[in-house]
Structure formats: C-alpha cells, structure tokens
PDB file of N, H, CA, C and O in Angstrom:
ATOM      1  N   UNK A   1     -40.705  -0.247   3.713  1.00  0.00           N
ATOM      2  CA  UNK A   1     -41.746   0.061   2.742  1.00  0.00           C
ATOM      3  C   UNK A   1     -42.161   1.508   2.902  1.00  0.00           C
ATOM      4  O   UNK A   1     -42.199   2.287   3.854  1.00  0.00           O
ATOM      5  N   UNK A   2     -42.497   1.583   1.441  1.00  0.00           N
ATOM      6  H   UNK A   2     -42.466   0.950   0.668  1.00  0.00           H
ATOM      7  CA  UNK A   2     -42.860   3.834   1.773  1.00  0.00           C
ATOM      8  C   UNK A   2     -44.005   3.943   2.680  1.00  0.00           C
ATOM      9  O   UNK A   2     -44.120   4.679   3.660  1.00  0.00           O
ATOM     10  N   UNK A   3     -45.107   2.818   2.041  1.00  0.00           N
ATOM     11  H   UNK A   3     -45.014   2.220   1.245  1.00  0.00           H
ATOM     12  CA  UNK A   3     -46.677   2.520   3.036  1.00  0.00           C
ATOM     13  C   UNK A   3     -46.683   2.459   4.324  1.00  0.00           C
ATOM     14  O   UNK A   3     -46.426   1.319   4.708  1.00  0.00           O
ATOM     15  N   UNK A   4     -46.945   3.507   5.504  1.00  0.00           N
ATOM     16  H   UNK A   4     -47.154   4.433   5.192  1.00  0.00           H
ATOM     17  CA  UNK A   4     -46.855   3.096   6.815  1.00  0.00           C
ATOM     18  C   UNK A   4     -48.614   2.967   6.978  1.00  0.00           C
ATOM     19  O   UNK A   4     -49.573   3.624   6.573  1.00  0.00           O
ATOM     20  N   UNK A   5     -48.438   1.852   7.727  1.00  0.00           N
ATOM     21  H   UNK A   5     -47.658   1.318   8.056  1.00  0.00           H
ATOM     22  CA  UNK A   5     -50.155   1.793   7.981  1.00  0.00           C
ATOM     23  C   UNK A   5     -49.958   2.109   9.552  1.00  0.00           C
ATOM     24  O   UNK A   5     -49.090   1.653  10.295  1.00  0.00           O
ATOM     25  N   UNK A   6     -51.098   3.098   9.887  1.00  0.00           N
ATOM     26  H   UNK A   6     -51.804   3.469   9.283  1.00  0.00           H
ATOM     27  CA  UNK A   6     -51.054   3.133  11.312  1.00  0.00           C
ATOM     28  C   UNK A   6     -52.963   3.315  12.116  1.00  0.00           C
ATOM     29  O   UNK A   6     -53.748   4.017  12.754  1.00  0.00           O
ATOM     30  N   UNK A   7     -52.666   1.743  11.236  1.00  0.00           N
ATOM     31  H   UNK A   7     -52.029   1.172  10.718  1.00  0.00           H
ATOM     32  CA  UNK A   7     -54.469   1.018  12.000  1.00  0.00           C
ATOM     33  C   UNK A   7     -53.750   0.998  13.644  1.00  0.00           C
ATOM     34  O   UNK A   7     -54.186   2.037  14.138  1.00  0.00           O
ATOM     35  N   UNK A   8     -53.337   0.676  14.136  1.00  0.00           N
ATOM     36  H   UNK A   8     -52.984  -0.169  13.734  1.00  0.00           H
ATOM     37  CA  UNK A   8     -52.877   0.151  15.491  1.00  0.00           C
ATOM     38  C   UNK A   8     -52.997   1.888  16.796  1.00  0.00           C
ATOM     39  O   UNK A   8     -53.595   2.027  17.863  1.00  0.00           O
ATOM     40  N   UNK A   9     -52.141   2.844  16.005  1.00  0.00           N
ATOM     41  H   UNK A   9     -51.655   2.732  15.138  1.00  0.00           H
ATOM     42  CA  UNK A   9     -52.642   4.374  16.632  1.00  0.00           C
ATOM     43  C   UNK A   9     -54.123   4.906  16.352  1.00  0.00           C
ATOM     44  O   UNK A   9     -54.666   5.600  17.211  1.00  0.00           O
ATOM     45  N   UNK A  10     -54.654   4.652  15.396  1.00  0.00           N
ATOM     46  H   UNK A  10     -54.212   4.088  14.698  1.00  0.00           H
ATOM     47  CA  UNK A  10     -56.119   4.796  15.603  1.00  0.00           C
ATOM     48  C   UNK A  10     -56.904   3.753  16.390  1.00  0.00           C
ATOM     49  O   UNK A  10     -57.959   4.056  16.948  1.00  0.00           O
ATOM     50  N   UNK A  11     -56.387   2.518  16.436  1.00  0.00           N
ATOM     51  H   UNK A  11     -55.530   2.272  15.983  1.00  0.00           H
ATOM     52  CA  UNK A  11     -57.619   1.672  17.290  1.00  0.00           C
ATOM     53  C   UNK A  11     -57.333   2.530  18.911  1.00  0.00           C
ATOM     54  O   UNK A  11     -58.167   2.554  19.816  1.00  0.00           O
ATOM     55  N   UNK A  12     -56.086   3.122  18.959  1.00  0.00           N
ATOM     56  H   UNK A  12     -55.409   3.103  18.224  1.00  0.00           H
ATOM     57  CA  UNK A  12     -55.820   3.537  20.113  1.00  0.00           C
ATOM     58  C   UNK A  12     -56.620   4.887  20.711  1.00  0.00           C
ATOM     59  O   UNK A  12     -57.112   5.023  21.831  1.00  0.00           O
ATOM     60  N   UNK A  13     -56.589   5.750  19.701  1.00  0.00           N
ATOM     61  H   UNK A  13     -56.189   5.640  18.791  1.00  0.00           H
ATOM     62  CA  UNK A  13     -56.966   6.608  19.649  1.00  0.00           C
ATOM     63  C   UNK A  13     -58.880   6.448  20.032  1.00  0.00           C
ATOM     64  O   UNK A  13     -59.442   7.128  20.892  1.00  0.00           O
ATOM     65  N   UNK A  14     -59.399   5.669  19.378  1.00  0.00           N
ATOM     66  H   UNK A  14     -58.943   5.117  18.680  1.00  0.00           H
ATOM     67  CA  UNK A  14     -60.606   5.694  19.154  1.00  0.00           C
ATOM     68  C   UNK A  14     -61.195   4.293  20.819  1.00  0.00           C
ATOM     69  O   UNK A  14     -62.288   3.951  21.268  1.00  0.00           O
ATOM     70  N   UNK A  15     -59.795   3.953  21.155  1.00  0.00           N
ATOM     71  H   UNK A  15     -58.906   4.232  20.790  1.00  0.00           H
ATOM     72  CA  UNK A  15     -60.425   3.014  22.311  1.00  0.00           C
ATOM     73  C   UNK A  15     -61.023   1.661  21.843  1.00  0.00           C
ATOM     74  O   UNK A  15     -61.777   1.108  22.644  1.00  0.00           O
ATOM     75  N   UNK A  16     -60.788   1.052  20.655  1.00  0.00           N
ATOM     76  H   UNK A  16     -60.176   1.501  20.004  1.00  0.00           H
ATOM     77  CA  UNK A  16     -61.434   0.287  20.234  1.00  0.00           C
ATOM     78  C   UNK A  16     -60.434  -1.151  20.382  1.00  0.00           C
ATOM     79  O   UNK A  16     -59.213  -1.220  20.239  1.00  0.00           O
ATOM     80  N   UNK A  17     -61.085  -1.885  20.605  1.00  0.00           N
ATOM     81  H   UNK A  17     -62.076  -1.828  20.721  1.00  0.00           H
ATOM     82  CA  UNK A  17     -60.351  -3.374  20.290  1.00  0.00           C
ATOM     83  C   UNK A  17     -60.175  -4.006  19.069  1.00  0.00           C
ATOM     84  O   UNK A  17     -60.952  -4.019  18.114  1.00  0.00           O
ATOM     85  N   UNK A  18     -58.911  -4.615  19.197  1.00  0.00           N
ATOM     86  H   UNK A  18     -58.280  -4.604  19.972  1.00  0.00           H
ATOM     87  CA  UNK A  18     -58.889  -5.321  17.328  1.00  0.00           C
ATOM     88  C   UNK A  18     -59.619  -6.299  16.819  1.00  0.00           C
ATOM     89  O   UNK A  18     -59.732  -6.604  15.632  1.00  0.00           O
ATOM     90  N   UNK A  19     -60.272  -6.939  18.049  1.00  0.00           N
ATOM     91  H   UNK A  19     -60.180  -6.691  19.013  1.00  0.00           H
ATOM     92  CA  UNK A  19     -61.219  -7.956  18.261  1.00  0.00           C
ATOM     93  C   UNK A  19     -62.392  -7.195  17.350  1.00  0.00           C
ATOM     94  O   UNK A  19     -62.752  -7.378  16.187  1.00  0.00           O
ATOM     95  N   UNK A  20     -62.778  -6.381  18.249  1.00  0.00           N
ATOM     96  H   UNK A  20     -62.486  -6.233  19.193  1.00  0.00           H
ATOM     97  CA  UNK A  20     -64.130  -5.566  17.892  1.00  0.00           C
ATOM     98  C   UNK A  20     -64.615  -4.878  16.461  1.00  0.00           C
ATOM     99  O   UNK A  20     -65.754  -4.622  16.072  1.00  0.00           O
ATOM    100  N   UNK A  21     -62.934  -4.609  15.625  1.00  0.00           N
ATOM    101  H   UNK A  21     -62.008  -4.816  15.941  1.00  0.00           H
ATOM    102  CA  UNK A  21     -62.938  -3.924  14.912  1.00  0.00           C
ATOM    103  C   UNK A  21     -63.175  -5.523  13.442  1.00  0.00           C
ATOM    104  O   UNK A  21     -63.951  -5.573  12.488  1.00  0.00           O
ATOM    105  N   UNK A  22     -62.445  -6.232  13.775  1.00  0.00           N
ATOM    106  H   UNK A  22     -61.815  -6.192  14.550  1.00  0.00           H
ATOM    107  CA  UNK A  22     -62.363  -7.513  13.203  1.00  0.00           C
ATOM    108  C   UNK A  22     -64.242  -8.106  12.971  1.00  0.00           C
ATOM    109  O   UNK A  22     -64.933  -8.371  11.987  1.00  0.00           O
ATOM    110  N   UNK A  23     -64.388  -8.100  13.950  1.00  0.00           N
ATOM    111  H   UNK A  23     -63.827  -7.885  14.749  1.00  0.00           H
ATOM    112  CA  UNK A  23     -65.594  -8.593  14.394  1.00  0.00           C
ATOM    113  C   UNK A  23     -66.753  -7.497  13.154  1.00  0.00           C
ATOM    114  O   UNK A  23     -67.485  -7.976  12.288  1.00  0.00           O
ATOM    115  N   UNK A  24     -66.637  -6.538  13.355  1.00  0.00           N
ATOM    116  H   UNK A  24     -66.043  -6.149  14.059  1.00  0.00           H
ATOM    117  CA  UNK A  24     -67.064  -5.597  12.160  1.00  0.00           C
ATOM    118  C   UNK A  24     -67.070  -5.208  11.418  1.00  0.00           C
ATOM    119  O   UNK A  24     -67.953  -4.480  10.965  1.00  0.00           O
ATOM    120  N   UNK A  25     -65.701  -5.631  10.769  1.00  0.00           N
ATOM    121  H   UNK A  25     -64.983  -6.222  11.137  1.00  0.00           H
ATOM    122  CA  UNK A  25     -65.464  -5.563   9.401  1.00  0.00           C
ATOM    123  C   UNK A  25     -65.415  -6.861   8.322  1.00  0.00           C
ATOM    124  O   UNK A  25     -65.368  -6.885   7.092  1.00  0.00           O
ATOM    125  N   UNK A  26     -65.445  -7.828   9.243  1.00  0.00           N
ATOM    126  H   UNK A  26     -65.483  -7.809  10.242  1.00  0.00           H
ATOM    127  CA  UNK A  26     -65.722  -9.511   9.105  1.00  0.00           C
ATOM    128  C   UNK A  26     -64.782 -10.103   8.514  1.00  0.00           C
ATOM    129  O   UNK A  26     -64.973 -10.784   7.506  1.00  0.00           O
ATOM    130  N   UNK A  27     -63.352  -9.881   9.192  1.00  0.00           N
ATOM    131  H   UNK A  27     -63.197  -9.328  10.010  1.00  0.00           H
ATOM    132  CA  UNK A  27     -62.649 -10.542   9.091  1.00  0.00           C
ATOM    133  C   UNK A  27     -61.970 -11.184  10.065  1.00  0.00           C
ATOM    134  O   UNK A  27     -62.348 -10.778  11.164  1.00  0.00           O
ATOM    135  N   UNK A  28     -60.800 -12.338  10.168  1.00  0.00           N
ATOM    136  H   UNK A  28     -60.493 -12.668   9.276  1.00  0.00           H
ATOM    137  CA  UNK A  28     -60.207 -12.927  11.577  1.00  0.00           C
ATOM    138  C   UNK A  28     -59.233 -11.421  12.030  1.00  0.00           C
ATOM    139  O   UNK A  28     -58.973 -10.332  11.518  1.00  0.00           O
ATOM    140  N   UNK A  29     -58.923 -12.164  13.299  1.00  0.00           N
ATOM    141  H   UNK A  29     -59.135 -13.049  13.715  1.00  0.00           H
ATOM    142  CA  UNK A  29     -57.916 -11.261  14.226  1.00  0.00           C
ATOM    143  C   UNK A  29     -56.810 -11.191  13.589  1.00  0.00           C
ATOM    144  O   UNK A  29     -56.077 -10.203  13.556  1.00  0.00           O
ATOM    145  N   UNK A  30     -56.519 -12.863  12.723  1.00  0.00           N
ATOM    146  H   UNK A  30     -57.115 -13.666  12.750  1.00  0.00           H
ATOM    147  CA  UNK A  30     -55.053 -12.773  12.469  1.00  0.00           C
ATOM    148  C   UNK A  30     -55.156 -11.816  10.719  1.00  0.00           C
ATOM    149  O   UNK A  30     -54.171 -11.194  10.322  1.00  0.00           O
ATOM    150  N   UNK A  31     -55.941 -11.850  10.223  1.00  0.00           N
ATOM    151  H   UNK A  31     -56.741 -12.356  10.546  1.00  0.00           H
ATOM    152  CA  UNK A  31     -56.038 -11.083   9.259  1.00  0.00           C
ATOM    153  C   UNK A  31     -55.541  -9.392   9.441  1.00  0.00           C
ATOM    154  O   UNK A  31     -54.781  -8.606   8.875  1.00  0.00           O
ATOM    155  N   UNK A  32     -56.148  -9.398  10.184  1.00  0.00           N
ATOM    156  H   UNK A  32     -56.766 -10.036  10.643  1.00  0.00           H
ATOM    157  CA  UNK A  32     -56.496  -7.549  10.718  1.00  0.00           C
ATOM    158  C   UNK A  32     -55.251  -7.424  11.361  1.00  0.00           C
ATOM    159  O   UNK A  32     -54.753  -6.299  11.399  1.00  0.00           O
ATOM    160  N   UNK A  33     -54.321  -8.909  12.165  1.00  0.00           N
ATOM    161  H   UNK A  33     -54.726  -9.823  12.134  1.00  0.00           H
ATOM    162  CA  UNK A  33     -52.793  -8.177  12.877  1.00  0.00           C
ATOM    163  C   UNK A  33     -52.107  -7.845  11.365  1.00  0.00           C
ATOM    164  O   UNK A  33     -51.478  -6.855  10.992  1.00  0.00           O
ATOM    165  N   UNK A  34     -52.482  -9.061  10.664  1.00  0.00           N
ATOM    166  H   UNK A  34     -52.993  -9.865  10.968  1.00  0.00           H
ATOM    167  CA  UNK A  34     -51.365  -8.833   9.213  1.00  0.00           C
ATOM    168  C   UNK A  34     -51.221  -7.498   8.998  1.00  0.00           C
ATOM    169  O   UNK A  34     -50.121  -6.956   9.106  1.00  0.00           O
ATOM    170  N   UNK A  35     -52.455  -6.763   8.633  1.00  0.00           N
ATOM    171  H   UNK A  35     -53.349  -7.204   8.545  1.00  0.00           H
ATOM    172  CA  UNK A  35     -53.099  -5.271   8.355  1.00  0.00           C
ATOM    173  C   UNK A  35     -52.487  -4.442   8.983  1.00  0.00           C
ATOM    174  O   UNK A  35     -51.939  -3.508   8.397  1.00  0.00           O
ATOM    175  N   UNK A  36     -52.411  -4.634  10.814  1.00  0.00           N
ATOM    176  H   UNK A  36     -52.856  -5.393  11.290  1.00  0.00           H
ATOM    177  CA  UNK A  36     -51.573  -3.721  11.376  1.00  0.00           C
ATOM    178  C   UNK A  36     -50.575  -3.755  11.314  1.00  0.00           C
ATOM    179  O   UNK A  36     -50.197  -2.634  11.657  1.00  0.00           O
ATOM    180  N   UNK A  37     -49.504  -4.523  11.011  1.00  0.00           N
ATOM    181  H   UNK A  37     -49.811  -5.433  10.733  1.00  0.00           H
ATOM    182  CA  UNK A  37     -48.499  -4.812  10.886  1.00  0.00           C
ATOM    183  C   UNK A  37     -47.619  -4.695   9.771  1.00  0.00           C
ATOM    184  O   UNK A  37     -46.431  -5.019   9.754  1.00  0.00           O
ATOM    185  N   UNK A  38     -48.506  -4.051   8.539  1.00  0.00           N
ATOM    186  H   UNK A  38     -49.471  -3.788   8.552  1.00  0.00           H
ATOM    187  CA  UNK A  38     -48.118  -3.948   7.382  1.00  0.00           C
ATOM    188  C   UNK A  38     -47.833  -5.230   6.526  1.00  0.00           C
ATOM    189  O   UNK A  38     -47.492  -5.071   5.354  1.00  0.00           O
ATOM    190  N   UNK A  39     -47.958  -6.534   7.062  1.00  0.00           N
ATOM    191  H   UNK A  39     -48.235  -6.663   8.014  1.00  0.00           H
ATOM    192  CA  UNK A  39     -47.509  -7.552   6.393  1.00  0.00           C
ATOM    193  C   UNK A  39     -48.194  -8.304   5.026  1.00  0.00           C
ATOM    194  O   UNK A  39     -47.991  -9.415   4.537  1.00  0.00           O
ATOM    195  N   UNK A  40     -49.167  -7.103   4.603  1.00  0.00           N
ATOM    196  H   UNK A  40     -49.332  -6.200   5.000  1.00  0.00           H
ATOM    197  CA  UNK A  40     -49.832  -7.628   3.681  1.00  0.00           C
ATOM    198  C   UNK A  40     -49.605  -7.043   2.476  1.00  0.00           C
ATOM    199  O   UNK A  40     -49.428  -5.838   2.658  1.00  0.00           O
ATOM    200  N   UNK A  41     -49.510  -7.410   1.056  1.00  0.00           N
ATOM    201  H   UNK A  41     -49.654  -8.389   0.908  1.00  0.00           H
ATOM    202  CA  UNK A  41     -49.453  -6.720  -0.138  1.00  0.00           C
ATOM    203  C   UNK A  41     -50.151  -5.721  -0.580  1.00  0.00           C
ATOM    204  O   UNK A  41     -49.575  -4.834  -1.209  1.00  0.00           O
ATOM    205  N   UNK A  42     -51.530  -5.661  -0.343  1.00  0.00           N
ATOM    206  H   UNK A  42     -51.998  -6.382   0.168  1.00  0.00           H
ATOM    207  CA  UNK A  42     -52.748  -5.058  -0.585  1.00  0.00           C
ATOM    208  C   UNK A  42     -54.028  -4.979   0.384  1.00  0.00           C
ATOM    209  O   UNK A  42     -54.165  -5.925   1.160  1.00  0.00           O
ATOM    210  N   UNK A  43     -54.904  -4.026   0.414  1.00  0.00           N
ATOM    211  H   UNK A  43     -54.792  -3.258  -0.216  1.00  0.00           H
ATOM    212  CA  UNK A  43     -55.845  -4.071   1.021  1.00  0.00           C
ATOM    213  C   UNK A  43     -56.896  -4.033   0.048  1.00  0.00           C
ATOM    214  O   UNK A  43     -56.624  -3.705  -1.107  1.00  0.00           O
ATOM    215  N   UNK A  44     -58.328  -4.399   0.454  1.00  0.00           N
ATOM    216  H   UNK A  44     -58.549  -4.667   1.392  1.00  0.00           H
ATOM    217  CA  UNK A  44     -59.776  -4.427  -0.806  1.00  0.00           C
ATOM    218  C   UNK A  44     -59.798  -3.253  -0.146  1.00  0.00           C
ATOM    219  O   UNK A  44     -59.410  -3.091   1.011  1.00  0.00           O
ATOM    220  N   UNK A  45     -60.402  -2.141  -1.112  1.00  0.00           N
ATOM    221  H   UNK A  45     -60.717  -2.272  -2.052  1.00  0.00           H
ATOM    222  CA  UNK A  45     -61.089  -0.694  -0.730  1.00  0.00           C
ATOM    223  C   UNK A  45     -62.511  -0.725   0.124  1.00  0.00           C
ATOM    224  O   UNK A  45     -63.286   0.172   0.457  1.00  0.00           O
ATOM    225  N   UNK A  46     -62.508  -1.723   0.266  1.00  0.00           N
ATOM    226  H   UNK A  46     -61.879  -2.452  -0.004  1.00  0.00           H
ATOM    227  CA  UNK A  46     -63.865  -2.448   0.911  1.00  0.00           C
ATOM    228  C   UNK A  46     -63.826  -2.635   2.172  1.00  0.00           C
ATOM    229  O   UNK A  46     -64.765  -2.359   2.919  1.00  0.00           O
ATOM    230  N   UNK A  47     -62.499  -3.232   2.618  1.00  0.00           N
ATOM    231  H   UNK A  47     -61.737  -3.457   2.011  1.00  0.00           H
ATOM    232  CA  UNK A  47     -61.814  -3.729   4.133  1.00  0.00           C
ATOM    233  C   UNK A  47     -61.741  -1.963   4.411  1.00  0.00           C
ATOM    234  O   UNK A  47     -62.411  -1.599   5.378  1.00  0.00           O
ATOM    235  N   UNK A  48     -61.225  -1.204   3.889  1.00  0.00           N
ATOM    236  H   UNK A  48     -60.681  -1.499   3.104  1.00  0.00           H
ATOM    237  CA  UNK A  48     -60.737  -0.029   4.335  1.00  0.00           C
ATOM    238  C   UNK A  48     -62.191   1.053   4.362  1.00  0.00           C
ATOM    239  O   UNK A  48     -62.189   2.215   4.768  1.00  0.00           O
ATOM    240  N   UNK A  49     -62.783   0.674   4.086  1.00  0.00           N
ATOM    241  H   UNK A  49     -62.785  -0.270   3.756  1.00  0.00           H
ATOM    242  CA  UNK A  49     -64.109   1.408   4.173  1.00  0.00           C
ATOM    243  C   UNK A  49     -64.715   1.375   5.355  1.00  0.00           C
ATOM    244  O   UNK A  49     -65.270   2.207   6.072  1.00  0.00           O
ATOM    245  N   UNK A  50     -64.345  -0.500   5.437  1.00  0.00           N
ATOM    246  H   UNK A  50     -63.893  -1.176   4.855  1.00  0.00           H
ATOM    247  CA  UNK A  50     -65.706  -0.531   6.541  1.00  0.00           C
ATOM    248  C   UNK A  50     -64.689  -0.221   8.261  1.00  0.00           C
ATOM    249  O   UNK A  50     -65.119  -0.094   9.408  1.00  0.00           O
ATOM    250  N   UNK A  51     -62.981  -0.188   7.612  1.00  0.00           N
ATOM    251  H   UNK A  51     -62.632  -0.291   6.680  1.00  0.00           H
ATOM    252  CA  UNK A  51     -62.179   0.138   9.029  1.00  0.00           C
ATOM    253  C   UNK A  51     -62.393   1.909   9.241  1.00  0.00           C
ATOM    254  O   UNK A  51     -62.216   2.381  10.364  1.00  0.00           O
ATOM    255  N   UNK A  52     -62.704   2.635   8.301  1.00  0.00           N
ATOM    256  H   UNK A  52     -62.847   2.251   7.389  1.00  0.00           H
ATOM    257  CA  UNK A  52     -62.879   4.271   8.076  1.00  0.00           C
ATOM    258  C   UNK A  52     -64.445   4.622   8.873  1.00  0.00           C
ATOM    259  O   UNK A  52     -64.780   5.628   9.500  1.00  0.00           O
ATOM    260  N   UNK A  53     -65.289   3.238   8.533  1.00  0.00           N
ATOM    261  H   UNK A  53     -65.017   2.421   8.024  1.00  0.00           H
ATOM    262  CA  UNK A  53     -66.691   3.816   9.238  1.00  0.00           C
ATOM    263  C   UNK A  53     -66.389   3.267  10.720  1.00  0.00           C
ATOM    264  O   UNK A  53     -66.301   4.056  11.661  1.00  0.00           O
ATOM    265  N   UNK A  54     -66.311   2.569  10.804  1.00  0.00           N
ATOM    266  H   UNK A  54     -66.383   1.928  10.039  1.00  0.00           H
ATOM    267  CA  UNK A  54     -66.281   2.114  12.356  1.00  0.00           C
ATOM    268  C   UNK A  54     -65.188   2.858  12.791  1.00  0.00           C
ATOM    269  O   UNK A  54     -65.791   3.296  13.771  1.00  0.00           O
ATOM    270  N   UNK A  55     -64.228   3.305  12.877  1.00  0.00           N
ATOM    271  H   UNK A  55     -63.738   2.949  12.081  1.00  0.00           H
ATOM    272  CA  UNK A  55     -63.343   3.898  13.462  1.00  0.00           C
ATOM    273  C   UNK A  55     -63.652   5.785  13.289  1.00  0.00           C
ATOM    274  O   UNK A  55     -63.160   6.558  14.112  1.00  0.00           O
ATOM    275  N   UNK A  56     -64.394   6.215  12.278  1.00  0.00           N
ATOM    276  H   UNK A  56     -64.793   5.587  11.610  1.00  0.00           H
ATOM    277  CA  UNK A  56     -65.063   7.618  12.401  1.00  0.00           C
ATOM    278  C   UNK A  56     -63.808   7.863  11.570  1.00  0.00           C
ATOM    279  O   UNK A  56     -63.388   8.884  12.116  1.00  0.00           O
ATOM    280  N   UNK A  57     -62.995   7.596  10.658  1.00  0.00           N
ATOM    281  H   UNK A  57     -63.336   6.767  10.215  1.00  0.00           H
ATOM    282  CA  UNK A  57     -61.761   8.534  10.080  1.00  0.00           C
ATOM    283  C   UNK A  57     -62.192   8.259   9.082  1.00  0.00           C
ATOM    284  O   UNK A  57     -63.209   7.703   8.668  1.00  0.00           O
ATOM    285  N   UNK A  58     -60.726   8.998   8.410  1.00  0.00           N
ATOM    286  H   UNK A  58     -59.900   9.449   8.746  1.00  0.00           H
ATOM    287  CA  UNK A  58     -60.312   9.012   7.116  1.00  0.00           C
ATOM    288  C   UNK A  58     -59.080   8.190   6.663  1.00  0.00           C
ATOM    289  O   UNK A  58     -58.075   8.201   7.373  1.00  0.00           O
ATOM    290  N   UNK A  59     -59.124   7.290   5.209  1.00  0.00           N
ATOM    291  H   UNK A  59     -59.941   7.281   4.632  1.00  0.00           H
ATOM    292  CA  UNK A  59     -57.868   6.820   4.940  1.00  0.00           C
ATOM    293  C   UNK A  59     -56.653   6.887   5.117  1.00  0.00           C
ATOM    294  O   UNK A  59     -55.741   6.094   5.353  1.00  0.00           O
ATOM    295  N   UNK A  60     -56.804   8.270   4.924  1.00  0.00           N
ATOM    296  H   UNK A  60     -57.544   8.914   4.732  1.00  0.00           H
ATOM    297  CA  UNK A  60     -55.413   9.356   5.373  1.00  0.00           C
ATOM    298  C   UNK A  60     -54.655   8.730   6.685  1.00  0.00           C
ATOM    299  O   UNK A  60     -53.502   8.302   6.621  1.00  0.00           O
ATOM    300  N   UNK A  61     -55.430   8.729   7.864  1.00  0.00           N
ATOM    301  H   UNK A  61     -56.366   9.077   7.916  1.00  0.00           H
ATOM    302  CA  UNK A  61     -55.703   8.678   9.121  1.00  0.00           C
ATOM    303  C   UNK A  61     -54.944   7.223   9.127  1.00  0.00           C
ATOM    304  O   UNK A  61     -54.137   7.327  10.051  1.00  0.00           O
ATOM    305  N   UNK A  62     -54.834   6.177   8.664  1.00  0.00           N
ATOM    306  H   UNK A  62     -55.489   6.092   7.913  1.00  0.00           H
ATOM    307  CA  UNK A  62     -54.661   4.829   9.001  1.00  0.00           C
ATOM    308  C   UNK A  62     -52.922   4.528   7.955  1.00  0.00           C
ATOM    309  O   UNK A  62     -51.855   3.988   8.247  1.00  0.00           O
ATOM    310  N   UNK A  63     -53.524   5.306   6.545  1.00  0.00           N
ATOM    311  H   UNK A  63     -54.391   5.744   6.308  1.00  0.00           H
ATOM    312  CA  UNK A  63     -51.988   4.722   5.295  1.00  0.00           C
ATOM    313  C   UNK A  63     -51.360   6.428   5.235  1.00  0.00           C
ATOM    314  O   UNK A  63     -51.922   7.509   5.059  1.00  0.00           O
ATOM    315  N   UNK A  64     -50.143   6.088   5.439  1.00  0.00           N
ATOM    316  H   UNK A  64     -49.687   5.210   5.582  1.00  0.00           H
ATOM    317  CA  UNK A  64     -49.600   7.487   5.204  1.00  0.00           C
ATOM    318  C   UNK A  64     -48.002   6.792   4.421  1.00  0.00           C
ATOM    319  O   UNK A  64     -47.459   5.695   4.551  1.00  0.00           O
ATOM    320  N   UNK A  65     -47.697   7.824   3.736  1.00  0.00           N
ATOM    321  H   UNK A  65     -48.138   8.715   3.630  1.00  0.00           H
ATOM    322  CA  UNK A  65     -46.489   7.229   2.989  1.00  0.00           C
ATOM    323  C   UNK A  65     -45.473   8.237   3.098  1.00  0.00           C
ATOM    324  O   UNK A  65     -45.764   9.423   2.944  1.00  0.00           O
ATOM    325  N   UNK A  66     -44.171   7.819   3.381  1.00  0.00           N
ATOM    326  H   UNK A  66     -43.934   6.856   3.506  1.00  0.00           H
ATOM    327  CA  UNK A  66     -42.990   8.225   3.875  1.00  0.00           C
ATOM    328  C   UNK A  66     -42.108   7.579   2.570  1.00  0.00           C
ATOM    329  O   UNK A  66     -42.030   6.373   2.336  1.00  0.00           O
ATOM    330  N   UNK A  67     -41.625   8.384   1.976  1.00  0.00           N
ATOM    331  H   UNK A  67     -41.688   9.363   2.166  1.00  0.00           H
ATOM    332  CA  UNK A  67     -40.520   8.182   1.060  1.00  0.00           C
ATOM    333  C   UNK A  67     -39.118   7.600   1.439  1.00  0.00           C
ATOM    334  O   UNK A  67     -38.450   8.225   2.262  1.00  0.00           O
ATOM    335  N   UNK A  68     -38.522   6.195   0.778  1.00  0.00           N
ATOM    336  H   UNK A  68     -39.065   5.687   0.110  1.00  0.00           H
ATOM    337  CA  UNK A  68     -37.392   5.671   1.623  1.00  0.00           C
ATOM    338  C   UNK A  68     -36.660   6.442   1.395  1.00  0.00           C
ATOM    339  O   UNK A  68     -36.864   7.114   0.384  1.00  0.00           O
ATOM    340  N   UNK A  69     -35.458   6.718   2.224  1.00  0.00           N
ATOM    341  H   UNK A  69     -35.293   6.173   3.045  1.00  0.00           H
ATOM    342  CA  UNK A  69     -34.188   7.299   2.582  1.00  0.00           C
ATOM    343  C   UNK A  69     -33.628   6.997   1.573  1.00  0.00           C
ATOM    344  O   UNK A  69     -32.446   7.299   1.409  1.00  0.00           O
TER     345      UNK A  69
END
C-alpha cells in the first residue's frame, strides 16, 4: 500500500504505551494494533486528532505515503 502509517515509531519516540495511547483516545488495543499495522481501510479524522494531541505531533508524523514501485 502507498499509505505507510508509522503510529508504532512515534509511540516510540514519544515513550508512550499503546495501552495508554488506546486508553486516550477510547478505543481497544486491538483496534489501535489494526492502526499500527496498517490493517485498516480508513481512519475517522477524529481517531487521528486525538492520536496528534496526545502524542504532541503532526499527521505528517504518523501517515506518510511512498509511491509503489
């Protein structure tokens, strides 16, 4: 997929747990692995808001897109 999501290097970056981040954005764990993992179709601009405030970034920062080969 062109969409690389890289929630997983920012939770790293920022020291945060996926638990914690889950826990604050109010959704399950297994939701938020889907998320890291790219396994989901779509995100609400809503989920990504509240992962941008708690984590101190920018969108940019988490979805970056790489054109396929």
């Amino acid at each position: 997929m062109a969409i690389i999501i890289n929630l997983d290097v920012m939770l790293a970056k920022r020291k945060v747990r996926s638990k914690e981040l889950a826990e604050f954005i109010g959704i399950t764990d297994q939701n938020l692995s889907l998320i890291k993992t790219g396994k989901v179709k779509g995100i609400r601009l809503s989920t990504l808001n509240a992962i941008c405030k708690y984590l101190d970034c920018q969108p940019g920062d988490i979805l970056e897109y790489r054109p396929d080969p």
